[in-house]
N, CA and C atoms as a LAMMPS dump frame, in Angstrom:
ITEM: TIMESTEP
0
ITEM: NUMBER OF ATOMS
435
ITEM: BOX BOUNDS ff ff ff
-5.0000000000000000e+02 5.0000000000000000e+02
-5.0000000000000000e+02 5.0000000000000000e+02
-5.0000000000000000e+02 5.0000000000000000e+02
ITEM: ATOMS id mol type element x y z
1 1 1 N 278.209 81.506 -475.715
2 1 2 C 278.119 80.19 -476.309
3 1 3 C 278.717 79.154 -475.344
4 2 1 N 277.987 78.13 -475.251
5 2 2 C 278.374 77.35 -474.244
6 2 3 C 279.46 76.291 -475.358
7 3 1 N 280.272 75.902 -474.154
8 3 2 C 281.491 74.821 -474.557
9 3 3 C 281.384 73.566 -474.491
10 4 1 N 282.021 72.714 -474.837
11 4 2 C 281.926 71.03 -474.142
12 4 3 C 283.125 70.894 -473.865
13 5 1 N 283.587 69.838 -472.802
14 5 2 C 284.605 69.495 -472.251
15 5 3 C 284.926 68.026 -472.084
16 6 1 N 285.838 67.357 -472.289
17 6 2 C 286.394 66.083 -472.238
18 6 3 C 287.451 66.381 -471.058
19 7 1 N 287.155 65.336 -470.3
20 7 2 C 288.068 65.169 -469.1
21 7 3 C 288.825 63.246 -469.231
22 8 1 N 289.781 63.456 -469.453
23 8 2 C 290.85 61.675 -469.513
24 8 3 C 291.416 61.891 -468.084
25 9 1 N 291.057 60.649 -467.518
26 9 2 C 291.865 60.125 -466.147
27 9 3 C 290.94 60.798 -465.018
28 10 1 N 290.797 60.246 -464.021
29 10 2 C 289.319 60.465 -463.175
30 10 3 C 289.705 60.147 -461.912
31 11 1 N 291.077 60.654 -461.602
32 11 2 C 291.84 60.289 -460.479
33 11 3 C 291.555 61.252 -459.474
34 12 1 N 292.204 61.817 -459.008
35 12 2 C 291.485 63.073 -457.264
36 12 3 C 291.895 64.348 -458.657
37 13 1 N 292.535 64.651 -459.422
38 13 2 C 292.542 66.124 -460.531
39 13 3 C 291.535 65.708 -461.179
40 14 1 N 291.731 64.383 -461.846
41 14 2 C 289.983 64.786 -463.156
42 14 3 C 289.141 65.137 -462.723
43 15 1 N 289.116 63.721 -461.435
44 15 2 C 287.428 63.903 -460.767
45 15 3 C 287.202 65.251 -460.141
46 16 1 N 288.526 66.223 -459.506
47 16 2 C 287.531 67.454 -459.347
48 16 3 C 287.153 68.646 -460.204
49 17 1 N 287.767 68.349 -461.723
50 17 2 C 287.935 69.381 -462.647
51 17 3 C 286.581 68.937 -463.151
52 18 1 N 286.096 67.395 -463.403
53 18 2 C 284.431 67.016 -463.487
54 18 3 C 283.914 68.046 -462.791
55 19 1 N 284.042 67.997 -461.388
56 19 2 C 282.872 68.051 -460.249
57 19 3 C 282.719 69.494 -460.951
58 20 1 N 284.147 70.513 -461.041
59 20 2 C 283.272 72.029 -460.775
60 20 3 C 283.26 71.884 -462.342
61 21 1 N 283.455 71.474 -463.313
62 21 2 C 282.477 71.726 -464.513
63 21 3 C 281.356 71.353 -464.596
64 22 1 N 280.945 70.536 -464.07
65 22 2 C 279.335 69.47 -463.306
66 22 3 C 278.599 70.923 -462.831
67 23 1 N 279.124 71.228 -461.708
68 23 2 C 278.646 72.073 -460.713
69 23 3 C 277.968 73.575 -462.069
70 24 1 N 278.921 73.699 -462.802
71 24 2 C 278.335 75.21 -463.941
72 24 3 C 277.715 74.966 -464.659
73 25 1 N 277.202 73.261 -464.565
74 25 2 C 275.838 73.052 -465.917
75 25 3 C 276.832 72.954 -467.057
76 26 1 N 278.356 72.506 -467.531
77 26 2 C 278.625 73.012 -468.472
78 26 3 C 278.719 70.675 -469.04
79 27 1 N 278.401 70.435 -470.636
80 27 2 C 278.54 68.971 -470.953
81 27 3 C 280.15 68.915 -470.578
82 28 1 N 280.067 67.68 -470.34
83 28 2 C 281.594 66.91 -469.534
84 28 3 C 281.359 65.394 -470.424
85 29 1 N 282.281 64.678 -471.206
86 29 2 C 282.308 63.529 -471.179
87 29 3 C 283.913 63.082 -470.76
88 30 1 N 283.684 62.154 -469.76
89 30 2 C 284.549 61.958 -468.906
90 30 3 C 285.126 60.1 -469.613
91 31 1 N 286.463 60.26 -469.463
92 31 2 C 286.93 59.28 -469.96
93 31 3 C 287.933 58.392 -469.436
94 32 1 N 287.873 57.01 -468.897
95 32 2 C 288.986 56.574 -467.582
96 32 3 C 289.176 55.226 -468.021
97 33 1 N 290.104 54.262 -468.093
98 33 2 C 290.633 53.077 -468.306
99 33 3 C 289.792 52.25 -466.937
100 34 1 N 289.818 52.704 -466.214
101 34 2 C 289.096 52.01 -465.183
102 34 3 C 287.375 52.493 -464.768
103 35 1 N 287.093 51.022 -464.982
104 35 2 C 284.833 51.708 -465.37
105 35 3 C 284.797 51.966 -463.529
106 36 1 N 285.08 51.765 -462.674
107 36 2 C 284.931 52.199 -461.355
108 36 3 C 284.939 53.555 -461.194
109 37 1 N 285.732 54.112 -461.552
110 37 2 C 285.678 55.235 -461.841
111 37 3 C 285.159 56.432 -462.964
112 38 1 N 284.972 55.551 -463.75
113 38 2 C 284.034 56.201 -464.968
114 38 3 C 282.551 55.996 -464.132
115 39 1 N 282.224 55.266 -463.48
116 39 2 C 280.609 54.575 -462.79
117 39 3 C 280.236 56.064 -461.62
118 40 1 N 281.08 56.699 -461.191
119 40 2 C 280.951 57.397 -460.349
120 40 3 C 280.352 58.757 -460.907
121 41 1 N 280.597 59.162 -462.411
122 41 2 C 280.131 59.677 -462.986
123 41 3 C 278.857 59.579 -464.139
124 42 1 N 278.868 58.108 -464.574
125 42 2 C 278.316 57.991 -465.391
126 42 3 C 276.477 58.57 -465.052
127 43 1 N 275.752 58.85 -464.075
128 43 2 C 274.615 59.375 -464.084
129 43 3 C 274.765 61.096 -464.013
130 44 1 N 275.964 61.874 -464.062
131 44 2 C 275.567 62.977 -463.943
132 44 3 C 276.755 63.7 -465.187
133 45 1 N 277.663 62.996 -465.554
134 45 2 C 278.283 63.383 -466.933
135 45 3 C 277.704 63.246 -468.113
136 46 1 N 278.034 64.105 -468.911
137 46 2 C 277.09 63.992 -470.349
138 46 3 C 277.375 62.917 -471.115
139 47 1 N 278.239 62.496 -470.414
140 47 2 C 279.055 60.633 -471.452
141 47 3 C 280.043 60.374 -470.11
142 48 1 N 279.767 59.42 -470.396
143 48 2 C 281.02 58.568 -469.179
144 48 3 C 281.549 57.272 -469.618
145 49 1 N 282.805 57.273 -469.924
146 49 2 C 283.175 55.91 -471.172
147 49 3 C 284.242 55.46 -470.496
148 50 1 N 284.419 54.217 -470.313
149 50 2 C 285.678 53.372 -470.222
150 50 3 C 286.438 53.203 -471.899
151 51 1 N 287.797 53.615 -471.468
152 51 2 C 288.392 53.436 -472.898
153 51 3 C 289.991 53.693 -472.576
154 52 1 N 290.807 53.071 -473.276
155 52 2 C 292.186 53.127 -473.695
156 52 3 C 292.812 54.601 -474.348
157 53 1 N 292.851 55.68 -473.661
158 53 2 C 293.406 56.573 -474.335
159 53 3 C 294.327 56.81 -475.352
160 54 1 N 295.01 55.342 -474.569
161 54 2 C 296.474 55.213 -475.838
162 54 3 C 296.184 54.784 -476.921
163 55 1 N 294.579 54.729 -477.272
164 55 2 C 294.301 54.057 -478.786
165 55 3 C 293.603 54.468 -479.447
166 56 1 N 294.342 55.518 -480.3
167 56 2 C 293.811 56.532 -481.33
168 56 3 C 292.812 56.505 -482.107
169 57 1 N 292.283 55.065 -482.18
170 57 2 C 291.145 54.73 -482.846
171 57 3 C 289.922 54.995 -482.109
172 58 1 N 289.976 54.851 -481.183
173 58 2 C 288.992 55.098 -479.927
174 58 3 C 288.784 56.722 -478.959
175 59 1 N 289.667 57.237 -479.737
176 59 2 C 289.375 58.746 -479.103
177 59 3 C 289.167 59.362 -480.5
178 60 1 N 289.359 59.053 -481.754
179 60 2 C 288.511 59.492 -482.712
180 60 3 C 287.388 58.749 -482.715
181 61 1 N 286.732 57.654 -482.274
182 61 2 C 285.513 57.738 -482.122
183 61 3 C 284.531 58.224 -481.392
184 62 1 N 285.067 58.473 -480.04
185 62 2 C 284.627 59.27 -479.39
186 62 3 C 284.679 60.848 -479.693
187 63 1 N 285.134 61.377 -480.761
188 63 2 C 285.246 62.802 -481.796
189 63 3 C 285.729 63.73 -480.693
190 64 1 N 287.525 63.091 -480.041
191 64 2 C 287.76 64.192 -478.884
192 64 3 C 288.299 65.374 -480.167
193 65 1 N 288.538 65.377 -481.222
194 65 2 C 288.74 66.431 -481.539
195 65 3 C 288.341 67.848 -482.042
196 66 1 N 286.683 66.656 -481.895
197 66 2 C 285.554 68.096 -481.57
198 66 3 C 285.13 68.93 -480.942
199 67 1 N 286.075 68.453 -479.128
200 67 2 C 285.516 69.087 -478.396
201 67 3 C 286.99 70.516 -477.79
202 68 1 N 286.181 71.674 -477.634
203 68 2 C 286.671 73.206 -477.291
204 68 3 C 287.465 72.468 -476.395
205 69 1 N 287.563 71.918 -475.504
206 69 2 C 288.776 71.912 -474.549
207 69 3 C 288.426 70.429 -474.124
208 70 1 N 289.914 70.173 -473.923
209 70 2 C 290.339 68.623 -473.103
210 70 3 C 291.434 68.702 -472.141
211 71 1 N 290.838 68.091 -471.088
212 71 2 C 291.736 68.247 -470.068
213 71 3 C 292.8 66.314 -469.847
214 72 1 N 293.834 66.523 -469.909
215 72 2 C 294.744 65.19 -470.019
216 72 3 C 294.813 64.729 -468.781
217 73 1 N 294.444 64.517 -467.631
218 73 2 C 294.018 64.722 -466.158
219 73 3 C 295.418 63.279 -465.602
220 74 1 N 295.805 62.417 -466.937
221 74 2 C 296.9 61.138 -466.618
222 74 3 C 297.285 61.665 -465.574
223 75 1 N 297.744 61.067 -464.425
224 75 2 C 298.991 61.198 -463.239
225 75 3 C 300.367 60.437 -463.575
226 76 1 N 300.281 59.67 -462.6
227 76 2 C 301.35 58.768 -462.533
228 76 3 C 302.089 57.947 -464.149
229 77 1 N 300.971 57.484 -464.807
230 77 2 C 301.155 57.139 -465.842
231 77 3 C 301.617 58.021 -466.893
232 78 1 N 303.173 57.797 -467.168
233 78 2 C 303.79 58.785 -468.315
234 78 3 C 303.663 58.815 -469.023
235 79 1 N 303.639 57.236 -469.702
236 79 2 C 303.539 57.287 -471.077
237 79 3 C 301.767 57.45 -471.581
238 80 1 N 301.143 57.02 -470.63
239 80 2 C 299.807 57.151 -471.167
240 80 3 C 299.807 59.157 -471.375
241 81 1 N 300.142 59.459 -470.574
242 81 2 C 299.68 60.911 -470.597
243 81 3 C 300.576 61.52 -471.999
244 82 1 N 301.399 61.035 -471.99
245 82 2 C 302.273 61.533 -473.428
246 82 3 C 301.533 61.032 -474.352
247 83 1 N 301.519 59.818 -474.592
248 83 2 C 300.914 59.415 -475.345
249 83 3 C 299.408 60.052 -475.895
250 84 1 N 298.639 60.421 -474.885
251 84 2 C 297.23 60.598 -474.959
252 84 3 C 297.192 62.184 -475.338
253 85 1 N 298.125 62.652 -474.633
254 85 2 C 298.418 64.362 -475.39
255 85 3 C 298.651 64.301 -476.488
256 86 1 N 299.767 63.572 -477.397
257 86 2 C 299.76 63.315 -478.456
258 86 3 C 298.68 62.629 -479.531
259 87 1 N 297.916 62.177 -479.344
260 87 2 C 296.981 61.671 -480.429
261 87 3 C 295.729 62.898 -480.102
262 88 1 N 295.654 63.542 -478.865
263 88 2 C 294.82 64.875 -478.815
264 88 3 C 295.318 65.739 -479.914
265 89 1 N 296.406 65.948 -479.916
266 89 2 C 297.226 67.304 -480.814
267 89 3 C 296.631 67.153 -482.159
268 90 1 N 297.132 65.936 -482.524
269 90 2 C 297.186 65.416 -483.948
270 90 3 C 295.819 65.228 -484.28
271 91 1 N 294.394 65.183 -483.56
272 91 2 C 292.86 64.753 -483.363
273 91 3 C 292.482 66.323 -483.794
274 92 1 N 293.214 67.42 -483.399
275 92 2 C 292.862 68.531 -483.876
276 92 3 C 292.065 69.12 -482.692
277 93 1 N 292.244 69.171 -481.069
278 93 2 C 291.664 69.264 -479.578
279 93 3 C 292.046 71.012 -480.45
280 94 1 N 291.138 71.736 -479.923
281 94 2 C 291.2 73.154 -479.949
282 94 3 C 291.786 73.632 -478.727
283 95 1 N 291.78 73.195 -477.68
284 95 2 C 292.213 73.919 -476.079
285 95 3 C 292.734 72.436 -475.107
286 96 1 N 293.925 72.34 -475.278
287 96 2 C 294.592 71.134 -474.221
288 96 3 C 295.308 71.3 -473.42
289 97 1 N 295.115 71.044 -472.51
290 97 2 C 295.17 71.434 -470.465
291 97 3 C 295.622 70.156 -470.151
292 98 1 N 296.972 69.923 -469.714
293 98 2 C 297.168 68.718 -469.334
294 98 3 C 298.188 68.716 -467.952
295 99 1 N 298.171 67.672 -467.165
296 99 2 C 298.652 67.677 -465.939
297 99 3 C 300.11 66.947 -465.962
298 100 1 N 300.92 67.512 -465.301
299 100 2 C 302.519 67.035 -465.594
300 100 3 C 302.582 66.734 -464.02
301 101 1 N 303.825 65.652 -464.172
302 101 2 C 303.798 65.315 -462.609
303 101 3 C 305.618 66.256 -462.293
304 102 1 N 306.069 66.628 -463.211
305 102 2 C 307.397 67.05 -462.683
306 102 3 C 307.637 68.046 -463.932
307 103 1 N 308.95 68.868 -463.942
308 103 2 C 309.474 69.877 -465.248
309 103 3 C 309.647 69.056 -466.042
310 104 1 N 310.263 68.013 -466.162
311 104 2 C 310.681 67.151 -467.554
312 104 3 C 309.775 66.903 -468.098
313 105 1 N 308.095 66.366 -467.527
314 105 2 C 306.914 65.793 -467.947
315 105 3 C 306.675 66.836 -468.321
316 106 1 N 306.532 67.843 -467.73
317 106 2 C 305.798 69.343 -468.542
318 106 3 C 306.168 69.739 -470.121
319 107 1 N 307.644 69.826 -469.673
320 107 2 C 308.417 70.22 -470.783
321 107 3 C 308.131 69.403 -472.089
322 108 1 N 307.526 68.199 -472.153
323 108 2 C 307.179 66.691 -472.963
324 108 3 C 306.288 67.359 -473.679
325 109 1 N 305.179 67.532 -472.309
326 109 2 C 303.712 68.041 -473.092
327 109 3 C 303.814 68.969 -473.799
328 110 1 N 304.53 70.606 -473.316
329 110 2 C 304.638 71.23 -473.714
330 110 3 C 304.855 71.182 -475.691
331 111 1 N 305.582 70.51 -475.744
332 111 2 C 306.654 70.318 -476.731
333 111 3 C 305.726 69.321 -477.831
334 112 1 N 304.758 68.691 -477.421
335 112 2 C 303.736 68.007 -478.162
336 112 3 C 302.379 68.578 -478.519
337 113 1 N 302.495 69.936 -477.704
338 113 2 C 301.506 70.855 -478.109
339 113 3 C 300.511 71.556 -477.136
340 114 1 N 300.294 70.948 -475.932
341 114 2 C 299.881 71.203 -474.568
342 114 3 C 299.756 72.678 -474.552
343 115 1 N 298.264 73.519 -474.748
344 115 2 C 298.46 74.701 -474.903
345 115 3 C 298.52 74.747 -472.962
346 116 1 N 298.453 74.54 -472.231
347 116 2 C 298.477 74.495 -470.783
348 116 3 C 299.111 73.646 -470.339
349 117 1 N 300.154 73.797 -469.464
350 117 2 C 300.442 72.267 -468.513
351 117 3 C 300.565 72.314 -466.897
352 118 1 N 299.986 71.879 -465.983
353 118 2 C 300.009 72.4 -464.583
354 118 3 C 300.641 71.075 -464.052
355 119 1 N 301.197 71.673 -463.214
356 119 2 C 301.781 70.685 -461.983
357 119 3 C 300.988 70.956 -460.939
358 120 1 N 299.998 70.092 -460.1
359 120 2 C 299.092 70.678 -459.195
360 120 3 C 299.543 71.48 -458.009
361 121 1 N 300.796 70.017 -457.668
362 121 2 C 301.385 70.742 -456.357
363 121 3 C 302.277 71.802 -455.997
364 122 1 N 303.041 71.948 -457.294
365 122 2 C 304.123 73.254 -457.549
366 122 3 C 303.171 74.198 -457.768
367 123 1 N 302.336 74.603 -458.498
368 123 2 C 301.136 75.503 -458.876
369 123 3 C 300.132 76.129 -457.336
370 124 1 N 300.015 74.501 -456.694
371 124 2 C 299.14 75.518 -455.294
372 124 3 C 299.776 75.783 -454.458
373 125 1 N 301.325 75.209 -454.507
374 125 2 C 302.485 75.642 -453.423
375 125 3 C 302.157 76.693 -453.697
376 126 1 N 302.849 77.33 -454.913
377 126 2 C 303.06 78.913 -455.147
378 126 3 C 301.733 79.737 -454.852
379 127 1 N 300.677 79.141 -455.197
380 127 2 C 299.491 79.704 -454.719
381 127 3 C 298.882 80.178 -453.349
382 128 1 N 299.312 78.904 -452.097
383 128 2 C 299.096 79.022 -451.109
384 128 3 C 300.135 80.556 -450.389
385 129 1 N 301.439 80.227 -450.918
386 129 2 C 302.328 80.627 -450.392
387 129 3 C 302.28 82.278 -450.669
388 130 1 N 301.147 82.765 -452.092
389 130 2 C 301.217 84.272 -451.961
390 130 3 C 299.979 84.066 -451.427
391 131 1 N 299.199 83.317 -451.055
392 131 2 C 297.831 83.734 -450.472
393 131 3 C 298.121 84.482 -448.772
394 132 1 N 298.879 83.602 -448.285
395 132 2 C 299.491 83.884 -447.091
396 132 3 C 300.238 85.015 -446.466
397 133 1 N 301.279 85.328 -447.815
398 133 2 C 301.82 86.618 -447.745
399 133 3 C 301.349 87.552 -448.044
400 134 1 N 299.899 87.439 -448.968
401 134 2 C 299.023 89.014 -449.62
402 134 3 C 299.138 89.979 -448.461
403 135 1 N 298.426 89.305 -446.963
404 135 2 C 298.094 90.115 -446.435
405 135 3 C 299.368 90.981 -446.019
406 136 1 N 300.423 90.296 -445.708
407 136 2 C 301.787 90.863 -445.321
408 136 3 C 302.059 91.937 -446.239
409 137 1 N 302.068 91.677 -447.858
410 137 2 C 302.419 92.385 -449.126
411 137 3 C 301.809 93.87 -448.813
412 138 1 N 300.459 93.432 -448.727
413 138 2 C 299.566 94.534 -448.503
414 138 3 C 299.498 95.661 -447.728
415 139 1 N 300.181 95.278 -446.648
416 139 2 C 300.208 95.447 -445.073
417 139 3 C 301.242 96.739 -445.347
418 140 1 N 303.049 95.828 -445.904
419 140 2 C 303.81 96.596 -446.232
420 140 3 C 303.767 97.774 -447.042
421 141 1 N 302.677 97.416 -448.314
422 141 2 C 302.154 98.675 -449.341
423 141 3 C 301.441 99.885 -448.679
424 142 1 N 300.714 99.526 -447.512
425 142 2 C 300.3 100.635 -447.087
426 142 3 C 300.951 101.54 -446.157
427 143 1 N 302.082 100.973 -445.524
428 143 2 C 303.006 101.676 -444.752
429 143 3 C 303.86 102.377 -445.381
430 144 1 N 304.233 101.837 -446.756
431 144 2 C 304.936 102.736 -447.392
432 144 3 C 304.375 103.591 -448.206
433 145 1 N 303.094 103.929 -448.812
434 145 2 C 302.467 104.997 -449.137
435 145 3 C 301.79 105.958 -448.81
């Protein structure tokens, strides 16, 4: 069964969490305070809306709480991203993925219901950093068995 996806904030994380949901054929309506950036999508997203996240009236019209997963993509902006996690929770979002810029921000989302919260750069640090060592890991596993 295929899913739908809502993506808020369309900054270098939304816009590439769009692109590879774009890329699997899977519906995306993409949602950004700034239409410049909603415009970049609007011919290949299944909806592309300029709108105020922080205004609960307007993300129940847009029925984000219909959709299987939403990604909170806010950066810099704290309170929008708190904010916008919060009226997701309470909208009834089935799957919410949201982006923290530090532990305290995480810990926020967390705590408001955020079934996911990533920090990009702590997340691909750690990522890069066993990608690098696999081979070493590996290397060592076979010398010792």
């Amino acid at each position: 069964m295929k899913q739908n996806y809502a993506v808020i904030g369309l900054g270098l994380f939304g816009s590439s969490i769009v692109n590879a949901l774009l890329e699997h054929d899977q519906e995306v309506l993409v949602i950004d305070k700034n239409e410049n950036r909603v415009n970049e999508f609007r011919d290949r997203a299944t909806e592309a809306i300029v709108a105020d996240t922080q205004n609960e009236l307007a993300l129940k019209q847009l029925g984000i709480g219909n959709f299987d997963n939403v990604f909170v993509a806010i950066g810099t902006d704290l309170e929008a991203s708190i904010m916008t996690t919060m009226i997701c929770e309470e909208l009834g979002v089935k799957h919410l993925v949201c982006k923290a810029e530090n532990a305290r921000h995480a810990k926020v989302l967390e705590r408001l219901g955020a079934d996911e919260v990533i920090q990009p750069e702590r997340d691909m640090g750690q990522r890069i950093a066993l990608h690098v060592m696999e081979p070493k890991i590996l290397n060592d596993l076979k010398l010792k068995g």
